[in-house]
KOLPAGU-251154 format. One record per residue (C-alpha): x, y, z; residue number from 1. Coordinates in Angstrom, 1 decimal, always signed. Example, Ala and Ser with C-alpha at 12.3 -4.5 7.8 and 13.67 -1.06 7.14 Angstrom:
{X:+12.3; Y:-4.5; Z:+7.8; k:1}
{X:+13.7; Y:-1.1; Z:+7.1; k:2}
This chain:
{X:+0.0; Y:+0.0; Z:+0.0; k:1}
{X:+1.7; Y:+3.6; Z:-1.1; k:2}
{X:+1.5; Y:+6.1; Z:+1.7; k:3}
{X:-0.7; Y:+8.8; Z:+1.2; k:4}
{X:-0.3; Y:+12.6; Z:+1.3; k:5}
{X:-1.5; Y:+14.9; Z:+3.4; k:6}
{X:-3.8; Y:+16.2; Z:+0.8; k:7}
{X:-5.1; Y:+12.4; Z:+0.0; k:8}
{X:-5.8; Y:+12.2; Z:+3.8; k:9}
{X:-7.6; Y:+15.4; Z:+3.8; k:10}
{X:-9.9; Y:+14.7; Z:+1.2; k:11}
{X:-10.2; Y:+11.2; Z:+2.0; k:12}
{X:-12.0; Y:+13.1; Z:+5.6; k:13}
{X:-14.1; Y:+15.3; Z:+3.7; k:14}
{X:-14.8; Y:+13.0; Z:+1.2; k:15}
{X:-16.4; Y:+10.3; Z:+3.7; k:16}
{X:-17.5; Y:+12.9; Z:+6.4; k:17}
{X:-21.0; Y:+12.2; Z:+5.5; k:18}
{X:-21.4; Y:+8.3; Z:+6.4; k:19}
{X:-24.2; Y:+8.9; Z:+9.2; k:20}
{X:-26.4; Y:+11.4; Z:+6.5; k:21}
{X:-25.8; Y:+8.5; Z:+3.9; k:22}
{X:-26.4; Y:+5.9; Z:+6.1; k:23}
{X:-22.8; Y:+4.4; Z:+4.8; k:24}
{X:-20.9; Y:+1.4; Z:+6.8; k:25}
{X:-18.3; Y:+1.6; Z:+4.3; k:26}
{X:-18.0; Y:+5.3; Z:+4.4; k:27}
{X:-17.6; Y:+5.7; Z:+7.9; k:28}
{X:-15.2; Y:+2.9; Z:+8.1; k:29}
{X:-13.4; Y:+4.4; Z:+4.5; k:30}
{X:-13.5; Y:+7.8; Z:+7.2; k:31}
{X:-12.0; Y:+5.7; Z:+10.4; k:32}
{X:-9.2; Y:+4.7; Z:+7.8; k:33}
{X:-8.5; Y:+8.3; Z:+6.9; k:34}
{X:-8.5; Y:+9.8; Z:+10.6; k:35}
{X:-6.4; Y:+6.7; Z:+11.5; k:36}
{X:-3.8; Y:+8.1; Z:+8.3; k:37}
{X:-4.3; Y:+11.6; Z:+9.5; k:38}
{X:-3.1; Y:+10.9; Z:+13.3; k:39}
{X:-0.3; Y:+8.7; Z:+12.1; k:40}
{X:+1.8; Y:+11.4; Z:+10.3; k:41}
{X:+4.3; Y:+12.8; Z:+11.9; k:42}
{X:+3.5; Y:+16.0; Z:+14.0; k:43}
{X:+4.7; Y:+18.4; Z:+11.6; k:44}
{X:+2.3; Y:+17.3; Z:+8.9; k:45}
{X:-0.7; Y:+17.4; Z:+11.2; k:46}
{X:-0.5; Y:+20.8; Z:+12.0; k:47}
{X:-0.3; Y:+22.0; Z:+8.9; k:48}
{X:-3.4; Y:+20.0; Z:+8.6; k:49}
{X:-4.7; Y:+22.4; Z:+11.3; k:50}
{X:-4.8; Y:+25.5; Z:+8.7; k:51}
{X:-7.3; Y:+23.2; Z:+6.7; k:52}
{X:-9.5; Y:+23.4; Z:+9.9; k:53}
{X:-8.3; Y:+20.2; Z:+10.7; k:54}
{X:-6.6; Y:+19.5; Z:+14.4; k:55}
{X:-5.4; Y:+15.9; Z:+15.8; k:56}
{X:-7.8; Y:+16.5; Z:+18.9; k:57}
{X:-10.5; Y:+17.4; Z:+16.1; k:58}
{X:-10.2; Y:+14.0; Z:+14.5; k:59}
{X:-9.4; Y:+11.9; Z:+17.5; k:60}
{X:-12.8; Y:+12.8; Z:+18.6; k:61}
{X:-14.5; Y:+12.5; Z:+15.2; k:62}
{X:-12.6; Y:+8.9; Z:+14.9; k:63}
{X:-14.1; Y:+7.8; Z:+18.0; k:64}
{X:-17.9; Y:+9.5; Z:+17.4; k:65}
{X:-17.5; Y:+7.1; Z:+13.8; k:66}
{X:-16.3; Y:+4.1; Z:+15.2; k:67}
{X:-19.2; Y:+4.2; Z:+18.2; k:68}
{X:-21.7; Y:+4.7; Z:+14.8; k:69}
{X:-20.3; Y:+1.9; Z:+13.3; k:70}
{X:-20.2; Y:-0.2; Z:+16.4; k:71}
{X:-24.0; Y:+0.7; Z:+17.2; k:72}
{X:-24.7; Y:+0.3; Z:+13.3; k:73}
{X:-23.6; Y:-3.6; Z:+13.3; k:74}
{X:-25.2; Y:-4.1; Z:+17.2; k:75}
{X:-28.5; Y:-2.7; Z:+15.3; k:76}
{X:-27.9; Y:-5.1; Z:+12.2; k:77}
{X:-27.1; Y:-8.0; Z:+14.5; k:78}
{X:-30.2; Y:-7.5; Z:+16.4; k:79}
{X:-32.4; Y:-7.3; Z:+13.2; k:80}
{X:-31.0; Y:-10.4; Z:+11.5; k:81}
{X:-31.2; Y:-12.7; Z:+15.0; k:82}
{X:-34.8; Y:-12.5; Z:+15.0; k:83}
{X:-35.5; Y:-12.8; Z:+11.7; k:84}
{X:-36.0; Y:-16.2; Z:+9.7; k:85}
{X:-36.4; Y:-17.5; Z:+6.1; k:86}
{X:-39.2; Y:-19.7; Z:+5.5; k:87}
{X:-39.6; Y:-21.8; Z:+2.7; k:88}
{X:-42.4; Y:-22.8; Z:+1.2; k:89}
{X:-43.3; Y:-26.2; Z:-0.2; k:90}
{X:-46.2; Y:-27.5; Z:-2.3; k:91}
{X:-47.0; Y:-29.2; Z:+1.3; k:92}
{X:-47.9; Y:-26.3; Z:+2.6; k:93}
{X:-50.3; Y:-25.3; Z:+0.0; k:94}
{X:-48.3; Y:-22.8; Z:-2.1; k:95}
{X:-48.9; Y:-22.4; Z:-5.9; k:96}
C-alpha cells in the first residue's frame, strides 16, 4: 500500500464525512481509515493540517464519534437479522 499525502488524507476526511447522513458502513469505516492516516503522520504534517481546519484533537474525537456509529450500526444489524428467519415454502404447505 503507497502512503498517502497529506492532501489524499484530507480529502479522503471530507470526502467520507457524510457516512451517518448517507447511512454508509463503508464510508464511515473508509473515514475511520483516513482519521487513523491523518493521526499517524508525523506531527509536523498534522499541523499543517490544522490550517485546513483540521486539528489531531478534532479528529481523534470524530474517529471515535465514527467508530461508536459503526459499532451501534452492526449491534442494530445483529439484532435485526437474530430475530429474523427465512421460510420456505413447499407445495405441502399449499403454495402455488
Amino acid at each position: 500500500m503507497a502512503a498517502a499525502t497529506l492532501d489524499e488524507i484530507l480529502d479522503s476526511l471530507n470526502d467520507y464525512s457524510d457516512y451517518e447522513e448517507v447511512d454508509s458502513l463503508a464510508r464511515a469505516r473508509s473515514f475511520v481509515t483516513a482519521a487513523r492516516r491523518f493521526l499517524a503522520l508525523p506531527s509536523a504534517s498534522a499541523e499543517q493540517g490544522s490550517s485546513s481546519s483540521y486539528s489531531v484533537g478534532e479528529v481523534s474525537a470524530q474517529l471515535r464519534s465514527a467508530q461508536a456509529w459503526i459499532a451501534r450500526k452492526l449491534a442494530s444489524a445483529s439484532t435485526t437479522s437474530a430475530g429474523s428467519s427465512v421460510r420456505v415454502l413447499s407445495t405441502a404447505e399449499g403454495f402455488r
